[in-house]
Backbone as a printed PyTorch tensor [residue, N CA C, xyz], in Angstrom:
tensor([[[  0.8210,  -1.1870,   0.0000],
         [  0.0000,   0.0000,   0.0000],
         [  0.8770,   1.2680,   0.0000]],

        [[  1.8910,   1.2100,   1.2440],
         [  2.7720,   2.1830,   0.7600],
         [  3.5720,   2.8450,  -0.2940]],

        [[  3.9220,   1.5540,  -1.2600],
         [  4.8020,   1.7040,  -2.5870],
         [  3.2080,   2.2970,  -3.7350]],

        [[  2.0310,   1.6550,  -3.5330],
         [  0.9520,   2.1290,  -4.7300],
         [  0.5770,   4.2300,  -4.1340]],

        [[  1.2280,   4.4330,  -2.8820],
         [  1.0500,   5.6940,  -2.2410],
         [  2.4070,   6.6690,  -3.0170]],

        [[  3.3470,   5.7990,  -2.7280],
         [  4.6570,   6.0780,  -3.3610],
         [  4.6000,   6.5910,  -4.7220]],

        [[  4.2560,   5.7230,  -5.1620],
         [  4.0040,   5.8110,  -7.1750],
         [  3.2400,   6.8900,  -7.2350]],

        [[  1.7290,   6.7410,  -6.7410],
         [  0.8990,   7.8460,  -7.4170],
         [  1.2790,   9.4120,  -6.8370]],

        [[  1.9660,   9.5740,  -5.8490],
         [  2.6940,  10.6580,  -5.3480],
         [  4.3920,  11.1820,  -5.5040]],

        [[  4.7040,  10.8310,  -6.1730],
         [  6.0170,  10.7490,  -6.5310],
         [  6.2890,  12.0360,  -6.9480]],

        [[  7.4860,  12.5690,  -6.9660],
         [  8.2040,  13.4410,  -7.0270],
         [  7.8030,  14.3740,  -8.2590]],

        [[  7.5140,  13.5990,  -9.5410],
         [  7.3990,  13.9400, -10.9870],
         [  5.7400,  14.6060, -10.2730]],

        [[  4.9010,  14.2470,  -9.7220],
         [  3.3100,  14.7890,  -9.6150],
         [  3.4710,  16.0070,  -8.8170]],

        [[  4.6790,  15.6420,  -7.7160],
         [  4.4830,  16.6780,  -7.1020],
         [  5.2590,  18.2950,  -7.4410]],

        [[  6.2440,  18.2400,  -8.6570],
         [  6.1790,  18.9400,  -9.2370],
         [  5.5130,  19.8120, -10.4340]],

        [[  4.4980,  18.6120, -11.1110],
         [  3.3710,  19.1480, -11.8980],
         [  2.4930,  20.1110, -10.7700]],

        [[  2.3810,  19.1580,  -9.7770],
         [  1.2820,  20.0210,  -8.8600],
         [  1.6320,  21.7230,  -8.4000]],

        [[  3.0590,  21.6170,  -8.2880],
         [  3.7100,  23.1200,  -7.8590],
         [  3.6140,  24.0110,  -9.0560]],

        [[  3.9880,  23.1820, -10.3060],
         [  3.7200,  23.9980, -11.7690],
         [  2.6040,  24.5150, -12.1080]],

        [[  1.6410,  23.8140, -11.6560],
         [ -0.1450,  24.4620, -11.7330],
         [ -0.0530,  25.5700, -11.3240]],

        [[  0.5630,  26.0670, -10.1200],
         [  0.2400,  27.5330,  -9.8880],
         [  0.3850,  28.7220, -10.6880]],

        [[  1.1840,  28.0690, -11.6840],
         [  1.9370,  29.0460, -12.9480],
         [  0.5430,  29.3090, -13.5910]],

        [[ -0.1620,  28.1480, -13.8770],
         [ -1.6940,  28.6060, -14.5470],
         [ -2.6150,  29.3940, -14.1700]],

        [[ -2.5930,  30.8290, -15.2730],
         [ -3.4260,  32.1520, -14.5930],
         [ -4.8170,  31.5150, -13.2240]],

        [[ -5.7480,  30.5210, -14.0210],
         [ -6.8720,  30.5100, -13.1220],
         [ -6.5190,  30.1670, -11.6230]],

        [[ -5.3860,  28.9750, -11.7650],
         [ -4.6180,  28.2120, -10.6520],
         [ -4.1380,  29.6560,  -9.6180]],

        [[ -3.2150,  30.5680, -10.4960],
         [ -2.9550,  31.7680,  -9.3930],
         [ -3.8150,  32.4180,  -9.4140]],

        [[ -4.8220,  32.7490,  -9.5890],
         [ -5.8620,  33.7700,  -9.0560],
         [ -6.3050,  33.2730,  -8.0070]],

        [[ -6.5000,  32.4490,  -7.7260],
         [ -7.3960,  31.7450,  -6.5140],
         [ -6.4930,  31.0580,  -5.4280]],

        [[ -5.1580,  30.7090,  -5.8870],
         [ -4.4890,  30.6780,  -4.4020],
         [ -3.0690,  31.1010,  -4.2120]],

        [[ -3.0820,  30.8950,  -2.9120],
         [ -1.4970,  32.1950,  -2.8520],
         [ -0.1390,  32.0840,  -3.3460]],

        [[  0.2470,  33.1080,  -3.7520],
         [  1.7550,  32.6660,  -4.5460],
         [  2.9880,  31.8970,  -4.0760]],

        [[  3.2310,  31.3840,  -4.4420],
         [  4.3290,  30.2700,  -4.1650],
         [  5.3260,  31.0870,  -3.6960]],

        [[  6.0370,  30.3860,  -2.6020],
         [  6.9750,  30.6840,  -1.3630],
         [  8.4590,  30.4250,  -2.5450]],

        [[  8.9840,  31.1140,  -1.5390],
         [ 10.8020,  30.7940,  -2.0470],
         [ 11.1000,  29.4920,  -2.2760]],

        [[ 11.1030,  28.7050,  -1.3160],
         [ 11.2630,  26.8740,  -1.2610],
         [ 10.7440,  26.2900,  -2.5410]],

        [[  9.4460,  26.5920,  -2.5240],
         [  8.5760,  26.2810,  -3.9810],
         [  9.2090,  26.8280,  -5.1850]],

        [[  9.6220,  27.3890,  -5.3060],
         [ 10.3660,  28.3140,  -6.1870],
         [ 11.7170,  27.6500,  -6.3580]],

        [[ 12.2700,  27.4950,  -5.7900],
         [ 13.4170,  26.5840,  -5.9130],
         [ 13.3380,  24.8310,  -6.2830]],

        [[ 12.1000,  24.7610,  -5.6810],
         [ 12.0280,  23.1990,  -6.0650],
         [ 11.3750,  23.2270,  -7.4420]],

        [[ 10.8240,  24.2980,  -8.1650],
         [ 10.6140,  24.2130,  -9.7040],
         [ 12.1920,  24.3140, -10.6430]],

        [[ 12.7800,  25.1110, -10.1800],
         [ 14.1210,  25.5380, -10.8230],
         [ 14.7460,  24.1080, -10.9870]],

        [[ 15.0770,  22.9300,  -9.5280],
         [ 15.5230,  21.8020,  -9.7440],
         [ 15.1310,  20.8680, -10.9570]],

        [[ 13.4730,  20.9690, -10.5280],
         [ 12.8760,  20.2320, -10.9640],
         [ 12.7230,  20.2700, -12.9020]],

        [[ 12.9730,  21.4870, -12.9670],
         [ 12.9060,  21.9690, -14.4000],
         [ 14.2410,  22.5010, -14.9490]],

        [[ 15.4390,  21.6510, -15.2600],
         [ 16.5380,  22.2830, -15.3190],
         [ 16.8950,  22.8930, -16.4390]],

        [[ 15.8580,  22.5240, -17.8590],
         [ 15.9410,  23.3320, -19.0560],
         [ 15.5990,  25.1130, -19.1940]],

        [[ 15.4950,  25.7320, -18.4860],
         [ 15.2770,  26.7040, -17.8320],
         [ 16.7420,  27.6960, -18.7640]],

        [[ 16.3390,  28.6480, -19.2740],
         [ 17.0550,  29.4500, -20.0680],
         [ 18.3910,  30.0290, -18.8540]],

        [[ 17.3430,  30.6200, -17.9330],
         [ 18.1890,  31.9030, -17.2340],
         [ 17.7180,  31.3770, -15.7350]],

        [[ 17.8740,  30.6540, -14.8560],
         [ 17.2660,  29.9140, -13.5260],
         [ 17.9240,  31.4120, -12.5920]],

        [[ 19.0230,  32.2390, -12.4100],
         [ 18.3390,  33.4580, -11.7250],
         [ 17.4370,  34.1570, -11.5460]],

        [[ 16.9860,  34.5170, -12.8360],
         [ 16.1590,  35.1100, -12.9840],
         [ 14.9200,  34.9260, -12.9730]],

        [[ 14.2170,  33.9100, -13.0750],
         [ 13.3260,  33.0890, -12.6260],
         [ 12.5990,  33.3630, -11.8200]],

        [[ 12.8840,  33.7940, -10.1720],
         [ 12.0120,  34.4260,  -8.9930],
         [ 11.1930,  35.2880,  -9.6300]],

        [[ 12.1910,  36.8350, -10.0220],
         [ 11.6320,  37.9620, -10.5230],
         [ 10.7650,  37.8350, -11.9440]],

        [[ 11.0600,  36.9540, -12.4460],
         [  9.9100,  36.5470, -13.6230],
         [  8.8090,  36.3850, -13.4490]],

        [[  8.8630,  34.9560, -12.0700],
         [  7.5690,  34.8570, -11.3480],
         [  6.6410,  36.0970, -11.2300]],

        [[  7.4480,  36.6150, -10.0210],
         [  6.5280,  38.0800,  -9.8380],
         [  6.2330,  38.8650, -11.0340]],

        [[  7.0370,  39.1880, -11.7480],
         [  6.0540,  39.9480, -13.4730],
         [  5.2800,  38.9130, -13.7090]],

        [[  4.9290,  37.5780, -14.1020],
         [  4.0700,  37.0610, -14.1000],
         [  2.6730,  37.3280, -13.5890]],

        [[  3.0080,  37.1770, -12.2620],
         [  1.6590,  37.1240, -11.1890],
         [  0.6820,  38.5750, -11.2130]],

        [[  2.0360,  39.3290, -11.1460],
         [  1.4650,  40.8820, -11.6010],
         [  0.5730,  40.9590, -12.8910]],

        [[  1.0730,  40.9470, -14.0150],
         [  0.4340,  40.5920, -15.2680],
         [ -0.9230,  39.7420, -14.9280]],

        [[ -1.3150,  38.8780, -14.4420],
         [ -2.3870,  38.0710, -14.3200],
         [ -3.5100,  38.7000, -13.5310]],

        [[ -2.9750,  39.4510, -12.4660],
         [ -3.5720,  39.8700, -11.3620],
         [ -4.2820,  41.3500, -12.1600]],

        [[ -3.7520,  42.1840, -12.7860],
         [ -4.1470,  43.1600, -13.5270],
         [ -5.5490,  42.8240, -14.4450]],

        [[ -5.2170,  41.9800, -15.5930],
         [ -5.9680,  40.7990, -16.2030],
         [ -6.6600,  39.6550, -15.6680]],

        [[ -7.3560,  39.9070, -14.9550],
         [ -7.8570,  38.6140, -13.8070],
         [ -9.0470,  38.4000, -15.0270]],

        [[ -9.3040,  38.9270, -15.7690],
         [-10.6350,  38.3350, -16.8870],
         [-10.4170,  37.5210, -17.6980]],

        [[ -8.9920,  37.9180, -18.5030],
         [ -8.1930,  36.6170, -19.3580],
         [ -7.7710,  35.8300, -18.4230]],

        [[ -7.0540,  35.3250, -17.4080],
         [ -6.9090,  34.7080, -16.4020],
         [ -7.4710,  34.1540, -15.9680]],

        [[ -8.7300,  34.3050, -15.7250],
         [ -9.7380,  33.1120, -15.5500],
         [ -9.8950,  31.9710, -16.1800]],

        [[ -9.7200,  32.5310, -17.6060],
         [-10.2160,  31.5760, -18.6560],
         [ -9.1970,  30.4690, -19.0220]],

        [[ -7.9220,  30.9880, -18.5390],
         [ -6.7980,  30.0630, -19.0740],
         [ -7.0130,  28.9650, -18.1120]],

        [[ -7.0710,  27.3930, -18.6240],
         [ -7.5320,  26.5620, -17.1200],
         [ -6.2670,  25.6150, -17.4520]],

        [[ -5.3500,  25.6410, -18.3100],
         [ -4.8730,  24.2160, -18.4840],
         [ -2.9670,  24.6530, -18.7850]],

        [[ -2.3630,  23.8080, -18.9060],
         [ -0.9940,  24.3680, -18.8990],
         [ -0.4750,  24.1870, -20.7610]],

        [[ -1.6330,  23.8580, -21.5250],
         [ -1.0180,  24.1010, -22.9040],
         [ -1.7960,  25.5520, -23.4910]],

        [[ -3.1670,  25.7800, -22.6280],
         [ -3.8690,  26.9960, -22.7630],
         [ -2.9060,  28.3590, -22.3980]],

        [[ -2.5120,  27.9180, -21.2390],
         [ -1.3730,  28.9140, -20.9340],
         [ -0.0080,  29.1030, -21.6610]],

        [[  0.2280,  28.3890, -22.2550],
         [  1.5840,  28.1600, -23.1260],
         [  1.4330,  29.5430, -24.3430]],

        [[  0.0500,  29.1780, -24.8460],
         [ -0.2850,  30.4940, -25.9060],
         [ -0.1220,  31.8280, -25.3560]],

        [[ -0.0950,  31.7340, -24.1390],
         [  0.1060,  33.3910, -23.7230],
         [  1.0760,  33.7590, -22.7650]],

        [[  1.8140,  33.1290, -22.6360],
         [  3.4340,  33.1430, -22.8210],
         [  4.2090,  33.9300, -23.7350]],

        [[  4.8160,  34.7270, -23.7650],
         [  5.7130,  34.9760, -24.4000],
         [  7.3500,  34.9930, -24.6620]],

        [[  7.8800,  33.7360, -25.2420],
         [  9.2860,  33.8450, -24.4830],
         [ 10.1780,  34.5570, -24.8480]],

        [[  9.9500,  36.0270, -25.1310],
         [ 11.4470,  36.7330, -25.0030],
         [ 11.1010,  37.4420, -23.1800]],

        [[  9.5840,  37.4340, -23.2640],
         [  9.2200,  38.4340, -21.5130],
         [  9.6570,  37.3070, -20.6310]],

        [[  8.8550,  35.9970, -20.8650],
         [  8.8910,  35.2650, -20.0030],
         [  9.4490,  33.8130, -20.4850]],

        [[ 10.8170,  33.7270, -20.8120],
         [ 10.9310,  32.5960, -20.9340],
         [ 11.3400,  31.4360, -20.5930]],

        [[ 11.8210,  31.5540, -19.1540],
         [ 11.9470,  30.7010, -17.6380],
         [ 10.1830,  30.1930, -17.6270]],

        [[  9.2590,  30.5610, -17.6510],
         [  8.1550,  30.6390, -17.5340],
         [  7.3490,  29.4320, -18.8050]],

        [[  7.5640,  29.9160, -20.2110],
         [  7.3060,  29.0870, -21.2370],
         [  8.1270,  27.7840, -21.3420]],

        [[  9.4260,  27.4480, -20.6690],
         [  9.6600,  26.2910, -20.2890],
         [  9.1570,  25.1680, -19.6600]],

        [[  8.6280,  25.9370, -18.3580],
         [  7.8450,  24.9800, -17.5870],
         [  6.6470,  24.7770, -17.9060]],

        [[  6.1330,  25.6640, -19.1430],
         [  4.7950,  24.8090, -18.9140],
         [  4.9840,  24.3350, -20.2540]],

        [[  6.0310,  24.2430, -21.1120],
         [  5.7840,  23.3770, -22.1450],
         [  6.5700,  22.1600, -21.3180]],

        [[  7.5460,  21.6970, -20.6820],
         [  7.4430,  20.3480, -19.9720],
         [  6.2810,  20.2310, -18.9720]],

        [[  5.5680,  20.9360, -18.3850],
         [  4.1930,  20.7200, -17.7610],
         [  3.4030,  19.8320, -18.2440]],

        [[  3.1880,  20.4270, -19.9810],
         [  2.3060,  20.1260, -20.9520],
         [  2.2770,  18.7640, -21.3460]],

        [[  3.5500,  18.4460, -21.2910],
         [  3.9910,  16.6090, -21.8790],
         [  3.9070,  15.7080, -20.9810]],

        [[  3.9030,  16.4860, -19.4290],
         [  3.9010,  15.5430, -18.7060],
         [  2.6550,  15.1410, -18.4370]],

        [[  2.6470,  13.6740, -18.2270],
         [  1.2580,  12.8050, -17.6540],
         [  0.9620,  13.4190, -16.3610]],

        [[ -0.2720,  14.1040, -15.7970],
         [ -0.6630,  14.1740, -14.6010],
         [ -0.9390,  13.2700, -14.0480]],

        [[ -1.2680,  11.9890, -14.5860],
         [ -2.2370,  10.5820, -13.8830],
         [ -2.0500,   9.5800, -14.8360]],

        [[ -1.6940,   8.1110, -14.5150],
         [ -1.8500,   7.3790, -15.5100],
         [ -3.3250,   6.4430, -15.2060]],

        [[ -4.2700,   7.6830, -15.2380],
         [ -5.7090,   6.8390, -15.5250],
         [ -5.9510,   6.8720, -16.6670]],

        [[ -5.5240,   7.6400, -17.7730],
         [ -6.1970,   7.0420, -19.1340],
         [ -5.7730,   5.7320, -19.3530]],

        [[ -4.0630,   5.6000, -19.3900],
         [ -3.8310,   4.7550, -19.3090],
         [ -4.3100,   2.6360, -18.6240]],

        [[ -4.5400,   2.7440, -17.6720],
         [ -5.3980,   2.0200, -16.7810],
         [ -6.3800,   1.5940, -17.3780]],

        [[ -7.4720,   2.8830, -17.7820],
         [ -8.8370,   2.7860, -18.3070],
         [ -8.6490,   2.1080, -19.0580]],

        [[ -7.5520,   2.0940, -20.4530],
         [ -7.1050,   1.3940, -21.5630],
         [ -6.8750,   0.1840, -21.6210]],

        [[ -5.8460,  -0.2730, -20.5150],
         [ -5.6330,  -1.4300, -20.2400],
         [ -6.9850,  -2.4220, -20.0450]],

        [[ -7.8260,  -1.7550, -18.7970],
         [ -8.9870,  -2.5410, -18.2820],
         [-10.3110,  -2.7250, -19.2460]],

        [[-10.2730,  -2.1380, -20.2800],
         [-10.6530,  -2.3430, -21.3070],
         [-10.5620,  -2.8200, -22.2530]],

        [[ -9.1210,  -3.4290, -22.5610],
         [ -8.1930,  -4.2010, -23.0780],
         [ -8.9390,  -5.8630, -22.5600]],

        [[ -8.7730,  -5.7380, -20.8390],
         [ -8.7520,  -6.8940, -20.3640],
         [-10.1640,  -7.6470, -20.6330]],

        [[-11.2300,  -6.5300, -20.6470],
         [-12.6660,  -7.1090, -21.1470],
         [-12.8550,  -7.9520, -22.2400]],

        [[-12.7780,  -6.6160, -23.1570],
         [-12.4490,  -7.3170, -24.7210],
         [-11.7520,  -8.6040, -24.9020]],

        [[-10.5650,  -8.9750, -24.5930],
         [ -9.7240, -10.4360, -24.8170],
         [-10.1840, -11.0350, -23.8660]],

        [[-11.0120, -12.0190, -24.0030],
         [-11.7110, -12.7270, -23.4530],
         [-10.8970, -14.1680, -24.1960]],

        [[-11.0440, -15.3980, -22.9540],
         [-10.8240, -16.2620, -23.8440],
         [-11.4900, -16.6850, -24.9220]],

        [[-12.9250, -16.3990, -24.9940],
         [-13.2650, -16.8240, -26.3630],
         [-13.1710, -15.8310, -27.9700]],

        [[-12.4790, -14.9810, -27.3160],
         [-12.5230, -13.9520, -28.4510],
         [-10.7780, -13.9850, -28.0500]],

        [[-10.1360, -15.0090, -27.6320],
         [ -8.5380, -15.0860, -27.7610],
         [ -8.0140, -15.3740, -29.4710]],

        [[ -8.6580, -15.6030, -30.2900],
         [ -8.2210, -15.6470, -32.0030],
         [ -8.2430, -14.7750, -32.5760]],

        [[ -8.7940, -13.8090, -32.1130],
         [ -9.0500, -12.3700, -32.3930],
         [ -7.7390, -12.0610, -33.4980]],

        [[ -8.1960, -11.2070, -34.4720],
         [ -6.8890, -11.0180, -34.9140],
         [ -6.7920,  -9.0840, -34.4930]],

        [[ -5.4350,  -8.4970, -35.1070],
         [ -4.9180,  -7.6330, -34.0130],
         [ -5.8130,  -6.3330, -34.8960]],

        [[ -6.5220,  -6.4610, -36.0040],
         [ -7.2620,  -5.1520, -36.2100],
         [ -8.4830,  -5.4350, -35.4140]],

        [[ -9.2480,  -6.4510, -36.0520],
         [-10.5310,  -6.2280, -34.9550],
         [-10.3590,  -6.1810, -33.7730]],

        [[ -9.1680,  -6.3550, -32.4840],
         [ -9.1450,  -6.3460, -31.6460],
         [ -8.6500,  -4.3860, -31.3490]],

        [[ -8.1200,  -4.0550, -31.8930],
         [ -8.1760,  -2.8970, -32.2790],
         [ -9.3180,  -1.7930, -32.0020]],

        [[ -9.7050,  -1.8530, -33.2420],
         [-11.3090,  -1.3070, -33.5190],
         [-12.1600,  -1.5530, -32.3050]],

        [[-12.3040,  -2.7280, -31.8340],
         [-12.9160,  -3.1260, -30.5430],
         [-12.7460,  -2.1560, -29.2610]],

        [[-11.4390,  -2.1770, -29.1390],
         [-11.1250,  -1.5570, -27.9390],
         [-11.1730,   0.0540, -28.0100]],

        [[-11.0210,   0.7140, -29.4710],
         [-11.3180,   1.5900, -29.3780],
         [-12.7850,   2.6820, -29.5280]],

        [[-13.7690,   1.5670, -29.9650],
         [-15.3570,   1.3470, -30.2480],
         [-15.6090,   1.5700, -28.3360]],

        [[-14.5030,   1.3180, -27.4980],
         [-15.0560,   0.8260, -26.2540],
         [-14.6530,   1.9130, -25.7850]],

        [[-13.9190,   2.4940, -25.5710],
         [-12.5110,   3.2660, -24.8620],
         [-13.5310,   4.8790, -25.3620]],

        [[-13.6440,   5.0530, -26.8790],
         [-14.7110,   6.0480, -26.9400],
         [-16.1760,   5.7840, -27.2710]],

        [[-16.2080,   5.8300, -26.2210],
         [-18.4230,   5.5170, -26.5470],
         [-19.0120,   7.0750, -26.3610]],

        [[-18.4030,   8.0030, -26.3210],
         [-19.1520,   9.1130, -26.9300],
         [-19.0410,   9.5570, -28.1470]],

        [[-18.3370,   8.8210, -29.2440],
         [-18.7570,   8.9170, -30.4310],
         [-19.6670,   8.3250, -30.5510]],

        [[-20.5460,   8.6360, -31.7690],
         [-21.9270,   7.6630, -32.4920],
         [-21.6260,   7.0950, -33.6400]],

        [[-21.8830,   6.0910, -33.2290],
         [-21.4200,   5.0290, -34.4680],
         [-22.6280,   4.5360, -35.3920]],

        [[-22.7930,   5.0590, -36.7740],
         [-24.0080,   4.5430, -37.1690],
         [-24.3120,   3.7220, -37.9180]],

        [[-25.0840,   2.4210, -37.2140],
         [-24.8320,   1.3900, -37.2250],
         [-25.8700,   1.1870, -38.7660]],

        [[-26.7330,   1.7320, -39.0710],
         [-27.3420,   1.4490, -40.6400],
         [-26.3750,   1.5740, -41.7140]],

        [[-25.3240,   2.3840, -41.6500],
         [-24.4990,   2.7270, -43.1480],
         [-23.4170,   1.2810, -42.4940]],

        [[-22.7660,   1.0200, -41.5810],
         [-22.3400,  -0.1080, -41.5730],
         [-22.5440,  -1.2530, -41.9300]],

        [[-23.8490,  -1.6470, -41.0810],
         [-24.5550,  -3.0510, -41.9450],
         [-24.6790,  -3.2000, -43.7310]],

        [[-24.9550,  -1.8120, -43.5800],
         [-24.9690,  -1.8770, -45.6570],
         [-23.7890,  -1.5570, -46.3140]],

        [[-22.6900,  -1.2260, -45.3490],
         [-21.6920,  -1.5620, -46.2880],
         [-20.7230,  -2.7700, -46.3640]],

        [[-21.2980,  -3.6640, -45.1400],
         [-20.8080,  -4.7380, -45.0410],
         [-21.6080,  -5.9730, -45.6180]],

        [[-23.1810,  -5.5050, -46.3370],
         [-23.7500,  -6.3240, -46.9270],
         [-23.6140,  -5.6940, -48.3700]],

        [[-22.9560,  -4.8330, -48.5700],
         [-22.4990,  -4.5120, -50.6750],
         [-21.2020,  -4.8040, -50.3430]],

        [[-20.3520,  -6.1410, -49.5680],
         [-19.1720,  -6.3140, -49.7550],
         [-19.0500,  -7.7960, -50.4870]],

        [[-20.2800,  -8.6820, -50.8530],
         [-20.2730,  -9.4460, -51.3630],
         [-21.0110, -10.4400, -50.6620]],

        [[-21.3160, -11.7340, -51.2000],
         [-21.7860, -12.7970, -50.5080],
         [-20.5060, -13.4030, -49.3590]],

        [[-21.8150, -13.7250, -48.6130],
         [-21.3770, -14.1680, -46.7940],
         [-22.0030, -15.2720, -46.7330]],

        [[-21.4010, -15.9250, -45.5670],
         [-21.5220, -17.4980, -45.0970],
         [-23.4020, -17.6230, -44.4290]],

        [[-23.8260, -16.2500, -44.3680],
         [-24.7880, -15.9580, -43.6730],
         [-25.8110, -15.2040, -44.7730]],

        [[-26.7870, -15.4210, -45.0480],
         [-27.5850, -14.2060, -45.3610],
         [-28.5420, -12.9160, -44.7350]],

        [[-27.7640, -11.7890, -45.1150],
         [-28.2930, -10.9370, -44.4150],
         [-29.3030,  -9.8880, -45.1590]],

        [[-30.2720,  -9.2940, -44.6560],
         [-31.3390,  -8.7180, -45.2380],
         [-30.9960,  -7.0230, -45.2870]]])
């Protein structure tokens, strides 16, 4: 239990989590990150153009947002924020959130994928070959697309005669 506590809290999350604050909506609503915090992004992010300068960036940052609290609202995500970045002002700043951006926050899509995986391959559908198993899992994985199932049937009955007759 400790090591599944370990994993999902690990070092890599808990620096995404400190990077969120960089996101306008994220700083409007809670308080600006301490010195310590500030330093543990610099580690954590060592592609960083100019890492002195960095603190005082912060603060033009926060300033800028705080002025603009209307665009700021709206930015909710760390590739939304990337667009309004600019890196010659801020480009200690456009670093971290383009590695922000790549990084996985959670490997639940992942998971979801798998356990959906595990449905589908069933032993009796173990002959499966690897497209329909494919298509399957991804027919499953997104069920808020609509799939319409009349132009299918008819194009799988103008594909020729079948072992079956279908109407």
């Amino acid at each position: 239990m400790i090591q599944g506590l370990d994993d999902r809290f690990s070092s890599v999350h808990q620096d995404v989590a400190v990077a969120s604050k960089i996101v306008p909506s994220v700083l409007l609503r809670t308080p600006r990150c301490i010195e310590a915090q500030l330093k543990s992004l610099i580690s954590a992010f060592p592609g960083m153009p100019s890492v002195r300068g960095f603190p005082s960036e912060y603060e033009r940052w926060c300033t800028r947002w705080q002025k603009d609290k209307d665009n700021g609202s709206t930015l909710c995500g760390f590739a939304d924020t990337l667009g309004a970045a600019d890196g010659d002002i801020s480009p200690n700043t456009r670093v971290l959130l383009q590695v922000s951006a790549t990084r996985p926050s959670s490997t639940a899509s992942n998971e979801r994928s798998f356990s959906a995986l595990k449905r589908l391959k069933t032993y009796l559908r173990a002959t499966m070959l690897k497209e329909r198993l494919t298509g399957l899992a991804l027919l499953h994985i997104h069920q808020e697309i609509i799939v319409p199932i009349d132009e299918i049937i008819d194009r799988f009955a103008n594909l020729g005669p079948h072992r079956l007759a279908y109407l």
